[in-house]
C-alpha positions as CSV (number, residue, x, y, z in Angstrom):
1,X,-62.7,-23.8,-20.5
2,X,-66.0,-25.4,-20.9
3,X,-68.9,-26.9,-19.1
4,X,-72.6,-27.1,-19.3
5,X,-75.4,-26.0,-16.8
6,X,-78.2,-24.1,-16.4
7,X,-79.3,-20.4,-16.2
8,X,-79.7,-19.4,-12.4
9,X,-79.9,-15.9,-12.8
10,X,-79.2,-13.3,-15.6
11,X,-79.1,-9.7,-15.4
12,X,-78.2,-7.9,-18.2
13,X,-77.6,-4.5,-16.7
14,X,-74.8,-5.8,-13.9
15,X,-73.1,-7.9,-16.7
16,X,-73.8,-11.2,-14.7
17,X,-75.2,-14.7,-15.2
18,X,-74.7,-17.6,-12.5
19,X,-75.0,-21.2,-13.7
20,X,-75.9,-24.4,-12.4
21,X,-73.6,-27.2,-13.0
22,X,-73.8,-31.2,-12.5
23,X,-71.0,-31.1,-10.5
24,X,-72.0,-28.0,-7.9
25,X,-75.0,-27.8,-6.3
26,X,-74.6,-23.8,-5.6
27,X,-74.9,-21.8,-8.6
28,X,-71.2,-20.4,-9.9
29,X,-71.4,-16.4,-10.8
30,X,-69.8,-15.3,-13.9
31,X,-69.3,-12.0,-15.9
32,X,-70.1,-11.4,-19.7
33,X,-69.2,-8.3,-21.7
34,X,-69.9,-7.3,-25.2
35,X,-67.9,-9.7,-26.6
36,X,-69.9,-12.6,-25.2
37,X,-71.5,-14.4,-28.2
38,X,-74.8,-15.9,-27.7
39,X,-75.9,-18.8,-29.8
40,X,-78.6,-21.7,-30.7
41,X,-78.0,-25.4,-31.4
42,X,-76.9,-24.8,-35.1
43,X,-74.5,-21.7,-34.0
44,X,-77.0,-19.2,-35.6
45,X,-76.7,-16.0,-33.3
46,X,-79.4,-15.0,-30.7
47,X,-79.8,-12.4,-28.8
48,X,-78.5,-11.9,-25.0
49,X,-81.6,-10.7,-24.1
50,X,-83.0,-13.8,-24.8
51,X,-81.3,-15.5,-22.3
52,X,-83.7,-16.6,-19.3
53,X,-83.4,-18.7,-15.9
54,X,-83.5,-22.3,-16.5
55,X,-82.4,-22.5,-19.8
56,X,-79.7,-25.3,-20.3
57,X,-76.6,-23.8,-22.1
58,X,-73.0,-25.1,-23.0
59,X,-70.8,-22.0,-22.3
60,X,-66.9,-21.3,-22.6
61,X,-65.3,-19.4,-20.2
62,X,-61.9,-17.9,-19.2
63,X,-60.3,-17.0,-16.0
64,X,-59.3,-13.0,-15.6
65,X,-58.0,-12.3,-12.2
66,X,-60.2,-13.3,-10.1
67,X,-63.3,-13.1,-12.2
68,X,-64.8,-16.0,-14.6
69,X,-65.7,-14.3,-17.7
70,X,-68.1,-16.0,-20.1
71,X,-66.8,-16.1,-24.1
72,X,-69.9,-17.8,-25.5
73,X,-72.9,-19.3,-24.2
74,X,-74.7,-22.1,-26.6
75,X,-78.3,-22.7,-26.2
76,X,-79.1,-26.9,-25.4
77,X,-83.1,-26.1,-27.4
78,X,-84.2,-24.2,-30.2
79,X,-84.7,-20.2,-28.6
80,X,-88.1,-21.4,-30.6
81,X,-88.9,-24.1,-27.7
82,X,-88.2,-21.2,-25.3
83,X,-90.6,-18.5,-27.0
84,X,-93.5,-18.3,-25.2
85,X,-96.9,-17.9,-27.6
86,X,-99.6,-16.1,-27.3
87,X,-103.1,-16.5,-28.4
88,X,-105.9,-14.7,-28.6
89,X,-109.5,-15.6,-28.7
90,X,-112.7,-13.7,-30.4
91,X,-115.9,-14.5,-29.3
92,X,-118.8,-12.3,-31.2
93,X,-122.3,-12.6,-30.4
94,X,-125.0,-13.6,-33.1
């Protein structure tokens, strides 16, 4: 199945990620595993770890037993837009 929302919570080391949808108002808790596939706009692979609250995803999903268990999760943005910069100034004295 698939639907759209955004990131609500992700943590990596209990393999889960909740989602905000149009139609719920709580967040819904899924499962990934290593099989989940992670992936910008133009289907180029990203990494999970890049995956951050309130990022708006597409994601497919199938039911197993009881659980809800993500198959691939498709960035909305650019993980550029997400990337956060940094900059550093120099200031030397004459």
């Amino acid at each position: 199945m698939d639907a759209t929302g955004t990131i609500t919570t992700f943590t990596p080391s209990s393999n889960v990620i909740s989602f905000r949808t149009e139609t719920s108002a709580e967040p819904v808790r899924y499962y990934f595993t290593k099989e989940t596939t992670v992936v910008d706009p133009e289907g180029q692979a990203v990494e999970m770890s890049m995956l951050r609250p309130d990022m708006p995803v597409r994601y497919s999903y199938v039911k197993e037993g009881d659980r809800m268990v993500i198959t691939k999760v498709t960035l909305e943005k650019p993980i550029s837009y997400y990337k956060k910069e940094t900059t550093t100034t120099t200031t030397t004295n004459p």
